[in-house]
Backbone as CSV, one residue per row, in Angstrom:
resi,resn,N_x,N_y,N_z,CA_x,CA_y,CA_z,C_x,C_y,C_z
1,UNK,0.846,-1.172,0.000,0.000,0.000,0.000,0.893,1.236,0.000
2,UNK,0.740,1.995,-0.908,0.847,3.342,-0.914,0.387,4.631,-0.355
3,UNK,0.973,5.410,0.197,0.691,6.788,0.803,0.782,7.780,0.201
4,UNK,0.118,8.359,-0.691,0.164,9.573,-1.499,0.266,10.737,-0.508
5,UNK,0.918,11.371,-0.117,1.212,13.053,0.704,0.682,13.959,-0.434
6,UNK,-0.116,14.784,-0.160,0.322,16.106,-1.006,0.319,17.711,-0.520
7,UNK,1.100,17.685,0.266,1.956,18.634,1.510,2.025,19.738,0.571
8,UNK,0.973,20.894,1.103,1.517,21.849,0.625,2.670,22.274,1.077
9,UNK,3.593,23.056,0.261,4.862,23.601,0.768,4.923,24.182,2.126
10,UNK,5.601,24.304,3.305,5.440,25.209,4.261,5.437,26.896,4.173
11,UNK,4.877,27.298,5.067,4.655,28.755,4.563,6.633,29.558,5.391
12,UNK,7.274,28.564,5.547,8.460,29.356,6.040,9.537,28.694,5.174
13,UNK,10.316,29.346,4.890,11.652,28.808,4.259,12.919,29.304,5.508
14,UNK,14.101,27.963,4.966,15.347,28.383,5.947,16.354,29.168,5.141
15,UNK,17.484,29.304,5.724,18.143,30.106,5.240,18.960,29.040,3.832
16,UNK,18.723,27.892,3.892,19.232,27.928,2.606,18.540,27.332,1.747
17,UNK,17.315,27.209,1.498,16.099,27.453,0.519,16.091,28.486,0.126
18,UNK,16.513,29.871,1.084,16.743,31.370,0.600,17.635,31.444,-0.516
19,UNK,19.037,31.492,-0.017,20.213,31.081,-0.469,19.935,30.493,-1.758
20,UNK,19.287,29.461,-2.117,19.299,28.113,-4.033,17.831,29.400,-4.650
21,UNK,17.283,30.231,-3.739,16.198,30.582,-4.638,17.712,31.774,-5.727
22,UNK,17.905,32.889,-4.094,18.605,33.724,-4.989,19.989,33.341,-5.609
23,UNK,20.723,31.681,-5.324,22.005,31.465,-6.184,23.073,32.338,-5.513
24,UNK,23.087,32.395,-4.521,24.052,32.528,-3.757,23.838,31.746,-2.360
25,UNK,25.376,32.231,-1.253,25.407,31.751,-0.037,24.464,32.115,1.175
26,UNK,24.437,31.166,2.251,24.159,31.506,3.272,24.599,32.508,4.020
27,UNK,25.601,32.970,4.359,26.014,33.729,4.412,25.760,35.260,3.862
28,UNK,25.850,35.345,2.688,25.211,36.257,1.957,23.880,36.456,2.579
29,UNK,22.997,35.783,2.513,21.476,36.009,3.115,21.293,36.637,4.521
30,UNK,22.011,35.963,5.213,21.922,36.592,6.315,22.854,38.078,6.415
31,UNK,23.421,38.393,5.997,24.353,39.483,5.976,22.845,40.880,5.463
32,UNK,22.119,39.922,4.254,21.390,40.964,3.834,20.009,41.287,4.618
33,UNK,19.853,40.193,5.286,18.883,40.257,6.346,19.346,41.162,7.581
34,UNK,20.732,41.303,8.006,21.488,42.261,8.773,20.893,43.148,8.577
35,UNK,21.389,43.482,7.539,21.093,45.256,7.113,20.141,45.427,6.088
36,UNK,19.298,44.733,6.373,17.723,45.461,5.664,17.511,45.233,4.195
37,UNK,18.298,44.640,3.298,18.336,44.322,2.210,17.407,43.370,1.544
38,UNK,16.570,42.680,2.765,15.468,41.551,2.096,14.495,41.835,3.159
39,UNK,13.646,40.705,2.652,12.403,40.632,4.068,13.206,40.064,5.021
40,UNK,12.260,40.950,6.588,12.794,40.337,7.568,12.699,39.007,8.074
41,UNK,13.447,38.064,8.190,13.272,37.061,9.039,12.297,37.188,10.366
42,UNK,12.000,35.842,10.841,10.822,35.566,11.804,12.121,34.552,12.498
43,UNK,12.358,35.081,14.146,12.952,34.398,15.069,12.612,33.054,15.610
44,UNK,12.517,31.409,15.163,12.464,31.159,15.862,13.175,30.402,16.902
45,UNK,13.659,31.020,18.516,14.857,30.995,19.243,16.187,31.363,18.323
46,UNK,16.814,30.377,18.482,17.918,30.606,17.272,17.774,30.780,15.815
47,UNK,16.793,30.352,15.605,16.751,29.893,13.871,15.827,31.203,13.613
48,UNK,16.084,31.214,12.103,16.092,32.300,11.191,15.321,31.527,10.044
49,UNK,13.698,31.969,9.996,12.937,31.924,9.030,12.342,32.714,7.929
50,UNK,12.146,32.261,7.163,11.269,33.594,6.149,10.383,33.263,5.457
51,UNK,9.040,34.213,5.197,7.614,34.083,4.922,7.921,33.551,3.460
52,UNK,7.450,32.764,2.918,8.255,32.337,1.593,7.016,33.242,0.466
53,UNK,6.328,33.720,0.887,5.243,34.000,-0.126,6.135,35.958,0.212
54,UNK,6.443,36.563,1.312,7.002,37.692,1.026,8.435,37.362,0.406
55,UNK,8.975,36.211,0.448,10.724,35.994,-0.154,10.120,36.053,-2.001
56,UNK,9.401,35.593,-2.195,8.885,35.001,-3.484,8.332,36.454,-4.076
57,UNK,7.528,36.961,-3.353,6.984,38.729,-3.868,8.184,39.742,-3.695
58,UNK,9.146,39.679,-2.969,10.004,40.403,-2.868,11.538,39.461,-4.169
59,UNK,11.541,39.093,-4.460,12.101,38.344,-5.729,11.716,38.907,-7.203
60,UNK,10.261,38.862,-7.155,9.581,39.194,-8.517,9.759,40.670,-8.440
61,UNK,9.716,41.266,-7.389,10.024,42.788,-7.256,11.096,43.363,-7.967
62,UNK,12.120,42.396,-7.741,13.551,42.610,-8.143,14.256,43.133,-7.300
63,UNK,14.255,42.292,-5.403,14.803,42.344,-4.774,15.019,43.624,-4.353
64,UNK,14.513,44.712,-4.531,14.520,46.406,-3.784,14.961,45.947,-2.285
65,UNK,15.345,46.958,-1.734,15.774,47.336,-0.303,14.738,47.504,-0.252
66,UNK,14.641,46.680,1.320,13.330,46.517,2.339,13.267,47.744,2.996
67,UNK,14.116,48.167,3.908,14.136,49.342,4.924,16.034,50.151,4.550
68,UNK,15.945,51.137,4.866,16.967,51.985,4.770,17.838,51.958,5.838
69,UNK,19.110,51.621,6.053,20.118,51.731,7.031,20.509,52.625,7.248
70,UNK,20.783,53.156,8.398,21.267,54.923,8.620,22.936,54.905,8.460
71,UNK,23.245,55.724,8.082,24.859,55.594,7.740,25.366,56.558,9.641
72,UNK,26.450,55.900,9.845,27.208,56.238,10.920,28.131,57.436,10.917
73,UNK,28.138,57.585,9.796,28.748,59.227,9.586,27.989,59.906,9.474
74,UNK,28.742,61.381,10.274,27.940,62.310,10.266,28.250,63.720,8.787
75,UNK,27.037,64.039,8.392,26.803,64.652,7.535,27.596,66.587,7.870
């Protein structure tokens, strides 16, 4: 007997489902999650999730800056 699943996808991706969507590192992802460069991650404890339906709308966007980082020099 067979068990057919048909699991929708989860609504969170990890950091390196992030990582194979945009073709780069882990590393990279989180660096851009640092500083505001993607959607924010969702904490959970240690681990670092993301809404895959805002990773996926923010992709088709063409990846724009999420929020603006304040620069540490003064003007």
């Amino acid at each position: 007997m067979t068990v057919e699943t048909d699991k929708a996808p989860s609504p969170l991706i990890d950091v390196n489902e992030f990582a194979s969507k945009l073709a780069c590192s882990t590393k990279h992802v989180r660096r851009m999650a640092d500083n505001g460069r993607c959607p924010p991650p969702i904490r959970l404890g240690g681990l670092r999730r993301w809404n895959r339906k805002a990773v996926d709308d923010w992709i088709a966007a063409g990846c724009p800056v999420v929020r603006h980082v304040r620069s540490t020099t003064p003007k």
